[in-house]
C-alpha positions in Angstrom: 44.5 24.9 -1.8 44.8 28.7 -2.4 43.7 28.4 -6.6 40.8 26.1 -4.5 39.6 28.8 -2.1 39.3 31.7 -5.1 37.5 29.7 -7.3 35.6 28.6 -4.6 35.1 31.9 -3.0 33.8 33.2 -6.9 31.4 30.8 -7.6 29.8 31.4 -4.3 29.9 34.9 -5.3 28.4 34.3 -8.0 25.7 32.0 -7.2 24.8 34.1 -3.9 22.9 36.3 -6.3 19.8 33.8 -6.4 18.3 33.0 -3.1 18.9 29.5 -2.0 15.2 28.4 -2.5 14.8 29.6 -5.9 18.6 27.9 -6.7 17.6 24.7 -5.6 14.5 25.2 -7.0 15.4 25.9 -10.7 18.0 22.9 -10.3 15.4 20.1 -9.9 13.1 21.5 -11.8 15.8 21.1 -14.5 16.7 17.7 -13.5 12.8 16.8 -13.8 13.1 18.1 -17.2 15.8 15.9 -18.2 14.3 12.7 -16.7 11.1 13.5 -18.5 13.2 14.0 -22.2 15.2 10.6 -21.1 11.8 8.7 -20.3 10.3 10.0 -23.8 13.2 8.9 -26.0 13.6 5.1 -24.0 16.8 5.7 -22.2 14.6 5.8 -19.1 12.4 3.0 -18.3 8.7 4.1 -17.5 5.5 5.8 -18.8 6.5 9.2 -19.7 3.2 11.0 -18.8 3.5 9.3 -15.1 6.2 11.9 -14.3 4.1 15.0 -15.0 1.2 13.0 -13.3 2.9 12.1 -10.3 4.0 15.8 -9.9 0.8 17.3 -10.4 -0.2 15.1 -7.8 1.9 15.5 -5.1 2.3 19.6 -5.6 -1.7 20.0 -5.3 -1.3 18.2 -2.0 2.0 19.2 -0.7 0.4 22.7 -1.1 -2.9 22.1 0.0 -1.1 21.3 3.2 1.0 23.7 3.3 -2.0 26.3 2.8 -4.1 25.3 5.6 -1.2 25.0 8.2 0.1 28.4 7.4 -3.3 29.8 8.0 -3.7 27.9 11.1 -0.8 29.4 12.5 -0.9 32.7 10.9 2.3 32.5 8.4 2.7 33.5 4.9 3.8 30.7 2.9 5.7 30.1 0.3 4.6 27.8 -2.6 8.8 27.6 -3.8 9.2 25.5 -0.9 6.5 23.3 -1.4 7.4 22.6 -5.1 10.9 21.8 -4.1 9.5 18.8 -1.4 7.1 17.7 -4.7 10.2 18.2 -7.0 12.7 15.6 -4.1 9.6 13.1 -3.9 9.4 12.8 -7.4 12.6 11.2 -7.6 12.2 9.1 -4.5 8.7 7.5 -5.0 7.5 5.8 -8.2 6.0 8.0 -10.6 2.7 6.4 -11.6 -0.3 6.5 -13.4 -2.5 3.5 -11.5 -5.1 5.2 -9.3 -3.9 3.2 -6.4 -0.2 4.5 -7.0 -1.4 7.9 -7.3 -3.3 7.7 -3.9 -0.5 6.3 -2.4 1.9 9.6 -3.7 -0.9 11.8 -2.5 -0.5 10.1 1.2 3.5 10.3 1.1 2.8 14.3 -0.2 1.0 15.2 2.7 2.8 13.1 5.4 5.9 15.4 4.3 4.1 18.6 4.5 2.1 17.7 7.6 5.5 16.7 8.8 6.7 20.5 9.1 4.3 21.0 11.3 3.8 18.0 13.4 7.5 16.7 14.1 8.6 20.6 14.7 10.4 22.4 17.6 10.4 26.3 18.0 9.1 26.5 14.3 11.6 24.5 12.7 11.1 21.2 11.8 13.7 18.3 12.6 13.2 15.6 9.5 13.4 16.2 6.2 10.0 16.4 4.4 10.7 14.4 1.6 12.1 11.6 3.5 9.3 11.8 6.4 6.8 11.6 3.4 8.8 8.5 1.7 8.8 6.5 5.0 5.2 6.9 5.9 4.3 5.4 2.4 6.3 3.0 2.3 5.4 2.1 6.7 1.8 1.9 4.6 3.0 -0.3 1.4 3.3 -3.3 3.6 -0.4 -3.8 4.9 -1.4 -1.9 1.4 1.0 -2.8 -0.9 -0.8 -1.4 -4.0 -0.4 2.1 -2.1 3.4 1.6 -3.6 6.9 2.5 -1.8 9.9 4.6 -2.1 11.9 3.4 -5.4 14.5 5.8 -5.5 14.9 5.5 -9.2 16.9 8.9 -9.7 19.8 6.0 -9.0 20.0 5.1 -12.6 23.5 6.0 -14.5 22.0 7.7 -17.3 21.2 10.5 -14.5 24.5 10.4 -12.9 26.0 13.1 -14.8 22.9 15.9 -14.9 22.6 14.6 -11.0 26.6 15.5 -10.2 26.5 18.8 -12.0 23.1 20.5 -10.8 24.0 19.1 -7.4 27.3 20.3 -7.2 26.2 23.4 -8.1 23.6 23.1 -5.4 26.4 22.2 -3.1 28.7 25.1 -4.0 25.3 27.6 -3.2 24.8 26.2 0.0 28.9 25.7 0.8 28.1 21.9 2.0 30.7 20.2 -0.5 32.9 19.0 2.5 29.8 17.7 4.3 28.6 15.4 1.2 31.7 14.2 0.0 32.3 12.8 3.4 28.5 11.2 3.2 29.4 9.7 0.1 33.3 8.4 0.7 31.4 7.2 3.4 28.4 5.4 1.7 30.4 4.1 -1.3 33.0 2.8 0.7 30.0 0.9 3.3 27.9 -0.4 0.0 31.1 -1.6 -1.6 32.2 -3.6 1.6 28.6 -4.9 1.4 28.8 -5.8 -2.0 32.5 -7.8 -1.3 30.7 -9.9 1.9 27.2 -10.5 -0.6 29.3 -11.9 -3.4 32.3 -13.9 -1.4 28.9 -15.5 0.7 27.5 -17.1 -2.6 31.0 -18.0 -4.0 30.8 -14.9 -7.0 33.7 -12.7 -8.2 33.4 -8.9 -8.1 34.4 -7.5 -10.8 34.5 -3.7 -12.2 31.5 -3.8 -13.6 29.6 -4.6 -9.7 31.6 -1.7 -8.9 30.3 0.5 -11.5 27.3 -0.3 -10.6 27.3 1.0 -6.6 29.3 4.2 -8.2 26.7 5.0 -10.5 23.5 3.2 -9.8 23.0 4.2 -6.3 20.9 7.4 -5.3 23.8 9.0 -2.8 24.6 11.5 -5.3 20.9 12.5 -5.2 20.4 12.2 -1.3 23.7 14.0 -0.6 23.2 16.6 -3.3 19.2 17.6 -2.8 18.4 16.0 0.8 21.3 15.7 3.2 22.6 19.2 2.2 19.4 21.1 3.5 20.7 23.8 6.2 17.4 23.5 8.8 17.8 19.7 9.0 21.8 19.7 10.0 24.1 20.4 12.8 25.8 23.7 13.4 29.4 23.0 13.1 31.2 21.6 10.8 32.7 18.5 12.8 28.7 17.7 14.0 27.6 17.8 10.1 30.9 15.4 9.1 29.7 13.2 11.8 26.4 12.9 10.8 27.2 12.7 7.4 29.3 9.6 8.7 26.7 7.9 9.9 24.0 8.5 7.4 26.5 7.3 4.8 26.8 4.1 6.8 23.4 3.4 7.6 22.2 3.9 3.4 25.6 2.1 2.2 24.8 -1.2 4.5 20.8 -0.8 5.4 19.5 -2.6 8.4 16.3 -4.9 7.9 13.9 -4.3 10.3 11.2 -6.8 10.4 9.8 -6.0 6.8 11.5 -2.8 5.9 15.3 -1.2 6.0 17.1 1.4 7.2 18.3 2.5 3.7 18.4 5.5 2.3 15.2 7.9 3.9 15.3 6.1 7.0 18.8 6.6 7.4 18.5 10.4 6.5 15.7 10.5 9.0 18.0 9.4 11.9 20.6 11.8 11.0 18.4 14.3 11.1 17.5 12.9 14.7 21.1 12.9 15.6 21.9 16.9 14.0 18.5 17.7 16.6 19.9 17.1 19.1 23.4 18.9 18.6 20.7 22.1 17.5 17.3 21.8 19.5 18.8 24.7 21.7 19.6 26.7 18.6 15.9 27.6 17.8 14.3 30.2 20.2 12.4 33.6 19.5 14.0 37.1 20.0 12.2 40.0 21.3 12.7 43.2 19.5 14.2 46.1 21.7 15.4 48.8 19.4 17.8 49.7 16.7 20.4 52.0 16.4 22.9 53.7 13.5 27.1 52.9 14.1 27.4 54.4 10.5 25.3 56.1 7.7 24.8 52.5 6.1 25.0 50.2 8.9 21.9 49.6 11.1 22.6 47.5 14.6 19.3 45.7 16.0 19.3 45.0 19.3 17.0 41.3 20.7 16.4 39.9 24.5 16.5 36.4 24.4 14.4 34.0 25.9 16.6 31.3 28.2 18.3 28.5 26.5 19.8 30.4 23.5 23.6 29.6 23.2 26.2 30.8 20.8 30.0 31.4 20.0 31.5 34.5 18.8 32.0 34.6 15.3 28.5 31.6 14.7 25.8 33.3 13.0 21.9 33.5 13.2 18.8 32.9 10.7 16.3 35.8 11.7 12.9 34.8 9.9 10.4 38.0 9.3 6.9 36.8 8.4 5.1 39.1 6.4 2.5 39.1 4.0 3.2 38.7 0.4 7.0 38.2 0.6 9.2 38.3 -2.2 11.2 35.2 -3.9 13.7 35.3 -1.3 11.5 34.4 1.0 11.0 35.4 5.0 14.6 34.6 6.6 17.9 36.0 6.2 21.4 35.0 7.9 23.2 37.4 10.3 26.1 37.4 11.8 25.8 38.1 15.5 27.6 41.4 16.3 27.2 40.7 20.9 29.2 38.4 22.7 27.8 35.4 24.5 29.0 37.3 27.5 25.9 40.0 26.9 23.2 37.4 27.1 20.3 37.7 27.0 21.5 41.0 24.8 21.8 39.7 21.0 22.8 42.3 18.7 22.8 41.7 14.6 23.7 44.6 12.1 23.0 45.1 8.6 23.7 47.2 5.6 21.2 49.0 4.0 20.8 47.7 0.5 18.2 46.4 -2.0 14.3 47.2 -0.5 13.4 43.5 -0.9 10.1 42.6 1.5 12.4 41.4 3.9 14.0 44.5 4.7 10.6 46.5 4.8 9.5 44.1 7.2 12.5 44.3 9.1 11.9 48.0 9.0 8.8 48.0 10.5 9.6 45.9 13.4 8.2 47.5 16.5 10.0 47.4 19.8 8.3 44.0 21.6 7.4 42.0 19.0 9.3 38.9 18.9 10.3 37.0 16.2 11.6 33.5 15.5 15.2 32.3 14.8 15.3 28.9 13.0 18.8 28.2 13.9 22.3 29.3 14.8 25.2 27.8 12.9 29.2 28.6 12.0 32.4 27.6 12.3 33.9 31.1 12.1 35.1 30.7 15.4 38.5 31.7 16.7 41.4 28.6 18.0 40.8 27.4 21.2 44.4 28.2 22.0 44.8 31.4 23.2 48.5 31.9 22.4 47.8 30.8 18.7 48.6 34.3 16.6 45.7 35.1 14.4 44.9 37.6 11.6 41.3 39.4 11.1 40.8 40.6 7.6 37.3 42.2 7.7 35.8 44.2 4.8 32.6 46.2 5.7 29.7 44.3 7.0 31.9 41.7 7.4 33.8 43.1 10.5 30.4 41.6 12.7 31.8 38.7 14.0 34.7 40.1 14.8 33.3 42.7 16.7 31.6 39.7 18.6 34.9 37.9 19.2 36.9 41.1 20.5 33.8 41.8 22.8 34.3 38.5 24.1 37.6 38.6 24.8 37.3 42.1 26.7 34.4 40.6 28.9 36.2 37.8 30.2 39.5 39.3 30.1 41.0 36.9 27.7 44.8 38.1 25.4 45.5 37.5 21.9 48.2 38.5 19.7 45.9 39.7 16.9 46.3 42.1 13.9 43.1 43.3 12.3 43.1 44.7 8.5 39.6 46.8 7.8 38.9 47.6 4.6 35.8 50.1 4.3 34.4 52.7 1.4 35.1 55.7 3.5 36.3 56.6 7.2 32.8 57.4 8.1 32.0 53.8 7.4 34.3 52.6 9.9 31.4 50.3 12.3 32.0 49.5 15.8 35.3 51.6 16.4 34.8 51.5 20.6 34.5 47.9 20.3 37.4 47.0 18.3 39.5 50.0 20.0 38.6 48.4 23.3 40.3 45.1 23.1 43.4 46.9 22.3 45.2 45.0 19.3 46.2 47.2 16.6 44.5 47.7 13.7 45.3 48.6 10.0 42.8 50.7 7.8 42.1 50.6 3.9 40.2 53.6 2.8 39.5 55.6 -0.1 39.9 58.7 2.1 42.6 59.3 5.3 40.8 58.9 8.4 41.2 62.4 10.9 41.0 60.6 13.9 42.5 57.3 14.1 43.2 55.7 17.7 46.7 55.5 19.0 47.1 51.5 17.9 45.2 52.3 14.1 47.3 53.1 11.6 45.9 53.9 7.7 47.5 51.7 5.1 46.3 53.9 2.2 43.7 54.0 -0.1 44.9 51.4 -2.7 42.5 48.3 -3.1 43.7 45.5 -1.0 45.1 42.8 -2.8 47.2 39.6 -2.1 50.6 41.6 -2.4 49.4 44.4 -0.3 48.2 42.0 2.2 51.6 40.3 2.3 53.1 43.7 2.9 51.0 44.7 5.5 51.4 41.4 7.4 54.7 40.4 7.2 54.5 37.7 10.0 51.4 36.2 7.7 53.1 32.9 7.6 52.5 32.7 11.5 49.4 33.5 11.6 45.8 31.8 11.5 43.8 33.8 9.2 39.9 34.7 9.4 38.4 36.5 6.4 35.1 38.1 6.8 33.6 40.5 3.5 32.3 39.5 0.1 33.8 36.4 -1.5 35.5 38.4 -4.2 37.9 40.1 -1.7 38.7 36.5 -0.2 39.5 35.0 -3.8 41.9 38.0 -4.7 43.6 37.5 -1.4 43.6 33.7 -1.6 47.3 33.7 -2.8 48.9 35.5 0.3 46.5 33.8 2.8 48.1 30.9 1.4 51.2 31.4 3.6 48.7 31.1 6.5 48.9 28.8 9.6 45.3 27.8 8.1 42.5 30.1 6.5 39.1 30.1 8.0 36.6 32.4 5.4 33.2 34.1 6.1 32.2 35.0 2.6 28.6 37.1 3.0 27.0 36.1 -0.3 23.9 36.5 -1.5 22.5 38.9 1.0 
């Protein structure tokens, strides 16, 4: 488990230096390119020059769509995400070169965009696109049949293999591994069941070869991977995304005729996406701007009033969206954590670092006090043990000292104890954020820096300037093996401590990649 959390916590390092969208982007657009390079040599049945069509066709309407909506409501949009819906349909539909097959992918394209809008709550939408689109065309194939319906031929074992490794990697970027191998232990193990009653009903052995064929010849790697991992269509806790993993597994392994059509594999995505609504329809609400404010020279605090009905714990984070013209590839949202305590409501407080000038921060900048702005979601499992009495360590480096600062708030305001030990590791003493509130909930409190600290409260002590590392950590806390730890700070700190948080009660990590 501990070599499994570094190289975990690296390749998320890693990764986090391409935005999401443009990740997941780059991904299917290479798995596009293999399927098209697999059609032209005959390993792939079908016309090759019906993928590029059916691409063409549904990007020009995806993003006609998209275009007219955002300008209806006033948005920027961006023509990544659009592409990436095109990119998922292409794999789920038919590709085509029949007139009526094309009309038919135009329809399912704009069903999936117009989706967004339509079947939306607080400015984020419940069902995935792709599958909305898929399920109105194929609704349409049965009084239209030459419309065509969802095929799902991405289920074909020569694109297993391209399929596991872009998705995984997809998986690692969005930290949703867990989630999807649950969906598909879930899903494999339902369709093989099904597969054992089918056969033993018409008096026909299973053999390996059946079972090869529900391993590799199924789309689950594809619907986990591209479709079920998608962060504004799930839960916002872990146990609620295993659970509705769960179910969507079960629901695509066995699917359920009803009347001419079955719940398989969109439709059961569909009501999983019902089912993570309404564990998150709270989540989504709009923040108005009060001011901001300067705990250190790099750190800005922003301060929000929220409108009624937003809910959080301490230690969850937020996705702030910014629209502004022209924005760059990372698009118009960012993730923070929430610095407040749910105690503070309606006060929510986010910080920041100062860094890169993308069009996100300038926007962010320029945010003038009153102006609200939309948050798409709240999500996190960096919570703290329901058990009071259970011992935990806080290992925060920089930024990543936020949601503790919201968890010791919390504990002041409603006058809850902990026996907790905090390590914070910053550049310098000036860059030591949030000092009342951690001071405040009196635990004590050891300080890396480069330089010694004048001041230090009467329960702080400085541990040196030597770069924290698993032996140092060891040292430090030498009742570690007692202790549940929580991590929060850039995930190459939490792979080089991975071997002494190893001899933790259990590991909790809040790796801030990517931002």
């Amino acid at each position: 488990m501990t070599s499994l959390t570094a190289v975990r916590n690296r390749a998320v390092g890693a990764l986090g230096r391409v935005s999401m969208y443009r990740f997941v982007l780059v991904a299917l657009g290479l798995l596009a390119v293999v399927a098209f390079v697999l059609t032209l040599t005959g390993h792939l049945a079908g016309e090759p020059l019906a993928l590029p069509a059916t691409l063409l066709v549904l990007v020009v309407a995806i993003v006609a769509v998209d275009a007219v909506a955002q300008r209806l409501i006033g948005r920027s949009w961006r023509v990544e995400s659009a592409v990436i819906t095109a990119l998922i349909l292409l794999f789920v539909l038919r590709p085509t070169l029949d007139p009526a097959g094309l009309a038919g992918i135009a329809i399912a394209g704009v069903a999936a965009s117009a989706s967004k809008y339509l079947v939306a709550w607080r400015g984020r939408h419940i069902l995935n696109p792709a599958a909305a689109g898929a399920t109105i065309l194929t609704v349409l194939s049965i009084p239209f049949p030459d419309l065509g319906a969802s095929a799902w031929w991405i289920g074909s074992p020569v694109l297993a293999i391209p399929v596991i490794v872009l998705g995984g990697l997809v998986l690692v970027r969005t930290e949703k591994v867990r989630v999807v191998l649950v969906f598909l232990a879930v899903a494999v193990g339902v369709a093989l069941v099904r597969t054992f009653v089918q056969y033993a009903e018409v008096g026909i052995a299973v053999d390996g070869t059946v079972i090869s064929s529900v391993l590799w010849s199924s789309p689950f790697l594809f619907l986990g991977a591209f479709m079920l991992s998608e962060p504004l269509t799930l839960p916002p806790r872990r146990r609620q995304q295993y659970l509705v993993a769960a179910i969507v597994g079960a629901l695509a392994g066995w699917p359920i005729l009803i009347g001419e059509i079955s719940l398989g594999q969109e439709r059961a995505l569909i009501i999983g996406n019902l089912v993570a609504f309404a564990f998150a329809w709270r989540a989504a609400v709009r923040l108005q701007f009060v001011g901001r404010s300067a705990p250190t020279p790099s750190v800005r605090e922003l301060t929000f009033r929220a409108h009624r009905g937003f809910r959080f714990q301490p230690g969850q984070y937020l996705e702030l969206e910014v629209p502004h013209a022209r924005p760059d590839a990372r698009g118009t949202r960012r993730e923070f954590s929430i610095v407040s305590a749910p105690a503070e409501l309606p006060v929510v407080r986010i910080a920041m670092r100062d860094g890169s000038q993308s069009s996100y921060r300038k926007a962010l900048a320029g945010v003038e006090p009153g102006r609200e702005l939309p948050v798409t979601g709240v999500w996190g499992d960096f919570v703290l043990p329901a058990r009071t009495d259970a011992k935990v360590l806080l290992v925060a480096a920089g930024i990543g000292v936020t949601p503790f600062v919201s968890q010791l708030r919390q504990m002041r305001l409603a006058g809850e104890r902990r026996d907790a030990v905090m390590v914070y590791v910053a550049s310098t003493a000036e860059e030591l954020a949030f000092r009342d509130d951690i001071v405040a909930a009196g635990i004590p409190v050891l300080v890396v820096t480069r330089d010694e600290p004048a001041d230090l409260p009467e329960s702080w002590s400085w541990a040196g300037a030597a770069r924290l590392d698993a032996a140092r950590l060891a040292a430090l806390v030498p009742d570690l093996g007692e202790r549940h730890a929580f991590v929060s700070g850039p995930p190459r700190l939490i792979a080089d401590l991975a071997p002494a948080l190893g001899r933790a009660r259990s590991l909790t990590t809040d790796a801030f990649a990517g931002y």
